[in-house]
C-alpha positions in Angstrom: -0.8 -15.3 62.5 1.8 -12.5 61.9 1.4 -9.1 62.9 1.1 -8.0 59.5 -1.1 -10.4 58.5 -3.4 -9.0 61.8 -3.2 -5.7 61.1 -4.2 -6.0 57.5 -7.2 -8.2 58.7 -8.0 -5.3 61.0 -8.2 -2.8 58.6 -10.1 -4.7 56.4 -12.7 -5.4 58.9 -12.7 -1.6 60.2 -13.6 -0.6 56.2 -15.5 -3.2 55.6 -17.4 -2.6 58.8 -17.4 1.6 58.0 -18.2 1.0 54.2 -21.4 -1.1 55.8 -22.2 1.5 57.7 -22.2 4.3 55.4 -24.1 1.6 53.1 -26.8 1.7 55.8 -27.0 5.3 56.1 -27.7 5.9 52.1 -23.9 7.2 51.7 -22.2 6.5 48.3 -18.5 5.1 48.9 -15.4 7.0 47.6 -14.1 5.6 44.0 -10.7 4.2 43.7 -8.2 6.6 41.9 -7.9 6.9 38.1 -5.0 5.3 36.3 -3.4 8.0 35.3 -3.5 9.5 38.9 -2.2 6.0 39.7 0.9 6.3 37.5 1.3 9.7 38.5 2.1 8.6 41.8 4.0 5.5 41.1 6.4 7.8 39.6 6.7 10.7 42.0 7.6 7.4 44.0 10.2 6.4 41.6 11.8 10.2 41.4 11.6 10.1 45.0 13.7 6.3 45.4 16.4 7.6 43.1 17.6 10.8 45.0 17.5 8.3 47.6 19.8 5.9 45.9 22.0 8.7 44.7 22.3 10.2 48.6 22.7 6.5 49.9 25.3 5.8 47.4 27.2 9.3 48.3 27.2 8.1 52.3 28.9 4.7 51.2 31.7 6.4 49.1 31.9 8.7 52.0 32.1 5.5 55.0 34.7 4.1 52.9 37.1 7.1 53.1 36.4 7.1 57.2 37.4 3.9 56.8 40.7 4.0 54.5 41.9 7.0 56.6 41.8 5.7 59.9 42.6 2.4 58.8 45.5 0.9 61.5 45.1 3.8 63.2 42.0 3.7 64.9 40.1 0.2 64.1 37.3 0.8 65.8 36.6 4.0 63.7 37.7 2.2 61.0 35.2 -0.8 61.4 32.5 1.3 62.8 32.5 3.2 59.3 32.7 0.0 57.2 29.8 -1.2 59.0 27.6 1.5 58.3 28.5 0.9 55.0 26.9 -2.7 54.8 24.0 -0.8 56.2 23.9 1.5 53.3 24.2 -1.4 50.9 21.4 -3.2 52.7 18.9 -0.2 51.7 20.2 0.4 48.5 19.6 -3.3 47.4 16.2 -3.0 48.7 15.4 0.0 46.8 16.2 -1.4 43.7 13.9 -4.4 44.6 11.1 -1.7 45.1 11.8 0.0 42.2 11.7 -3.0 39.7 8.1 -3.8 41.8 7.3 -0.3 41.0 8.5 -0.2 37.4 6.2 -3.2 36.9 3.6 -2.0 38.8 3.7 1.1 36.6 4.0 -0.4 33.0 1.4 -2.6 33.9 -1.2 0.2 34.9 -0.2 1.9 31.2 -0.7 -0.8 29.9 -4.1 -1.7 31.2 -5.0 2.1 30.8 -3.7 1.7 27.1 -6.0 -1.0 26.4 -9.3 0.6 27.9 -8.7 3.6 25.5 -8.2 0.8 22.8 -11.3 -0.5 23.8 -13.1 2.0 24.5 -12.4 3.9 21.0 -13.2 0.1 19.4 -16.4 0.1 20.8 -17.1 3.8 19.9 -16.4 2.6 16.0 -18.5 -0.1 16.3 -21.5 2.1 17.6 -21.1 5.0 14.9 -20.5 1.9 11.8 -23.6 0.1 13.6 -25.3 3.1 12.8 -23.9 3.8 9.9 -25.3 0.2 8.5 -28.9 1.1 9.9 -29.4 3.8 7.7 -28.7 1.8 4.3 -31.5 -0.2 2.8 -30.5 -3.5 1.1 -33.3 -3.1 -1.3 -32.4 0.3 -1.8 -28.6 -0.3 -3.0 -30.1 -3.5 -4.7 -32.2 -0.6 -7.5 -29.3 1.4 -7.0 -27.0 -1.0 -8.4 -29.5 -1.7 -11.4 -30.1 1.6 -12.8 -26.0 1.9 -12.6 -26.2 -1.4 -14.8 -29.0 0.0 -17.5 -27.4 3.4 -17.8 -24.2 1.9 -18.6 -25.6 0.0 -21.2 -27.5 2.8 -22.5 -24.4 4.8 -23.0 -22.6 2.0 -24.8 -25.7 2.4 -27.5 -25.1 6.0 -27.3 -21.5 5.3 -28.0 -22.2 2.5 -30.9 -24.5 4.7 -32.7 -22.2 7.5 -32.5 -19.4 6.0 -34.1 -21.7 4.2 -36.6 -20.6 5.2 -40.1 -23.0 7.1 -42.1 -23.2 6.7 -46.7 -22.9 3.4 -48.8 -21.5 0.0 -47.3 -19.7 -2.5 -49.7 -18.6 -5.6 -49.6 -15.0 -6.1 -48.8 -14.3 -9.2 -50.8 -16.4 -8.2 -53.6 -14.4 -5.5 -54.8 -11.1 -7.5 -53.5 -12.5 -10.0 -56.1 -13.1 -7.0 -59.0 -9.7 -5.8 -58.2 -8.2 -9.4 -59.2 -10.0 -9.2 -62.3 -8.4 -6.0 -63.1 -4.9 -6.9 -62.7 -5.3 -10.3 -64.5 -6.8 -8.5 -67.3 -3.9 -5.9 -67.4 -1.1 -8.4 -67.3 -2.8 -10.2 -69.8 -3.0 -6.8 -72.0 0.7 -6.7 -71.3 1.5 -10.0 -72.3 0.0 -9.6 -75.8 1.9 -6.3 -75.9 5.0 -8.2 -75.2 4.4 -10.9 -78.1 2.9 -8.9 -80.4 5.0 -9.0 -83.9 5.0 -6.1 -86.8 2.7 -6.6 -89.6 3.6 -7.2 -93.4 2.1 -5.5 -96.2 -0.1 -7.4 -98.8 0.7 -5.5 -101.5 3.6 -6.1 -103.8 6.1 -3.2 -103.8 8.5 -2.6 -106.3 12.0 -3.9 -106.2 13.0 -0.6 -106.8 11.5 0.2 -103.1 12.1 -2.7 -101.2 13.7 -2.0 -98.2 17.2 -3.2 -97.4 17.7 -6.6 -95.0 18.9 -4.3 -92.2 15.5 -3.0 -90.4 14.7 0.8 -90.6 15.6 3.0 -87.6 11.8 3.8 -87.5 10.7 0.4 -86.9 13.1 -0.7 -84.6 12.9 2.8 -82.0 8.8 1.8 -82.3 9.4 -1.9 -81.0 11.6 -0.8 -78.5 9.0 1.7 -77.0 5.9 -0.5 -77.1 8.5 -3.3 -75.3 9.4 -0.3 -72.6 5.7 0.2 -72.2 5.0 -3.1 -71.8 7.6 -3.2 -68.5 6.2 -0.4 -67.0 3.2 -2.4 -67.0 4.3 -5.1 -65.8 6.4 -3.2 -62.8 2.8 -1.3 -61.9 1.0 -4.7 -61.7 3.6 -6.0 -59.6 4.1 -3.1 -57.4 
């Protein structure tokens, strides 16, 4: 067993033994830091690593000038300051090792603390909707939704009888049928108009009087108006 390993076993044993004890003397033990004051510290840690890093990486820079100016001149300077700078290296490469376990260390505390106040708000929503729900009465919003339903339909009476028109109703194709009967009995008017021919007289009249072959002016503007009358009759009824 390591010396690590020992010394981790021994403080375990000596807290384990001193929580007991303070168990068997009634004494609550301490709780374990928050996560926030958790990753709080982490990255104090991480601000702390870097100015490290940045003063480790000004000694290197500053090993290697030893080194280029004594060079031939004095080699054991020379190779005294180069190996200081492996040193240097050695620590930086290690504290980016610790970093990166910090940096993971850290996201995954945010994380966890992340989902707790998920959580933890979830639950709260359930609680106040589980309450919400115990205040509702199925039968209640059952009625509800019925007299919704009646007075809905009670204004859509309200609404029919409102627009009901008032005075005499009449059968549409009755009078569409009377109106047919009108218009064949007016084209049939005109048509007689149309065929209609002047009348002779009975009586004899003198051969003194009888008219000439040619008809009268008379006669002839009378045709022409009862024939003009008879179009516009015609054009009304079609129109």
């Amino acid at each position: 067993m390591s010396k690590i390993s020992q010394m981790f076993k021994g403080s375990s044993g000596s807290s384990y033994s001193s929580s007991s004890s303070r168990s068997k003397h009634g004494h609550r033990s301490r709780t374990g830091p928050t996560p926030q004051e958790a990753i709080h510290k982490l990255r104090e840690t991480e601000a702390m690593l870097a100015k490290k890093q940045d003063y480790l990486e000004n000694k290197i820079q500053q090993e290697i000038m030893i080194a280029k100016k004594n060079g031939l001149k004095n080699k054991r300077a020379a190779l005294q300051a180069l190996k200081r700078k492996k040193r240097l290296e050695q620590q930086l490469t290690q504290i980016d090792g610790t970093l990166s376990t910090i940096e993971f260390q850290r996201e995954a505390l945010e994380n966890a603390n992340t989902n707790t106040e998920v959580l933890k708000n979830l639950s709260y929503a359930a609680k106040a909707i589980k309450g919400v729900h115990q205040n509702i009465d199925l039968d209640k919003i059952d009625s509800l939704m019925q007299d919704i339903t009646e007075q809905q339909e009670v204004a859509q009476e309200i609404c029919d009888a409102i627009s009901h028109s008032f005075g005499d109703t009449f059968d549409e194709d009755e009078l569409l049928a009377e109106l047919a009967e009108l218009e064949q009995e007016e084209l049939e008017e005109s048509t007689k108009k149309m065929g209609r021919l002047p009348s002779v007289p009975s009586s004899k009249v003198p051969t003194s009087k009888l008219p000439s072959s040619r008809p009268s002016y008379h006669t002839s503007s009378k045709k022409r108006a009862e024939e003009k009358d008879a179009m516009k009759a015609l054009e009304a009824w079609a129109i």
